[in-house]
N, C-alpha and C positions, 0 to 999 in steps of 0.2 A: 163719797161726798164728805165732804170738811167742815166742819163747822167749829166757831171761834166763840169758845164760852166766856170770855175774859173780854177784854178791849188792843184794841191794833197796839198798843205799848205793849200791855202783856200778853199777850196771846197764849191761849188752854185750849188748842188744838183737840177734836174727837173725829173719828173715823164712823160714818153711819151709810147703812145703806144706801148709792144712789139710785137704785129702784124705785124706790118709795114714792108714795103719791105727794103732792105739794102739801097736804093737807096734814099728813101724819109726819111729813119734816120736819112742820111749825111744833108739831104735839110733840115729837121727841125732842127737839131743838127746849118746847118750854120747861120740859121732866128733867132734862139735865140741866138747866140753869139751875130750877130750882134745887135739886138734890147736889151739886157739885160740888158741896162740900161732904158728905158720902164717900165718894171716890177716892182712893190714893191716890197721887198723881209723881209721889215720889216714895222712893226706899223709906224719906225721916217720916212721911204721912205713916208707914207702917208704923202705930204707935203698937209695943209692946207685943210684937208679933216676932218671933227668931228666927233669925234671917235665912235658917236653912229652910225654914217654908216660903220665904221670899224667893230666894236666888236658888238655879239650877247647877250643880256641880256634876263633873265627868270624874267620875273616881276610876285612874289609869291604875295601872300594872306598872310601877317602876323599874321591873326588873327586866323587859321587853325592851327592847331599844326600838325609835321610833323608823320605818320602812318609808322609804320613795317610792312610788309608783312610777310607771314610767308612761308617758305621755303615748295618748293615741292619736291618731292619722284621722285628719277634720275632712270629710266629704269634699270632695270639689269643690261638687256642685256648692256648696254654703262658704266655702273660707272665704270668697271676696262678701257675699256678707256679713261675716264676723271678723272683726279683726281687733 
């Protein structure tokens, strides 16, 4: 379930359980309004934070050259529905 913590111009988008009962929608729906400035919602929110605690890096082997795989054989029975 979606909820829009901002106003339809700007929209601040959160992701919450759609399990949840009506009741405790409103209650976490009210806890992030209130708190929403708490949250990062972007990299510059991260104040004073280094971004290599932010952001996830793949530290490759350059001296590896990068390999193809080669493509497997799609079931039958599934290719017409995937395509």
């Amino acid at each position: 379930m979606k909820l829009n913590l901002r106003t339809n111009a700007e929209p601040q988008m959160v992701k919450i359980n759609a399990q949840l009962e009506a009741s405790k929608v409103l209650e976490v729906e009210k806890l992030l309004k209130e708190f929403k400035d708490v949250f990062a919602w972007t990299y510059k929110d991260l104040k004073r934070v280094p971004p290599e605690f932010a952001q996830h890096k793949i530290k490759l082997d350059t001296t590896i050259p990068p390999t193809h795989q080669a493509r497997y054989k799609l079931n039958p029975n599934y290719a017409t529905i995937v395509k």
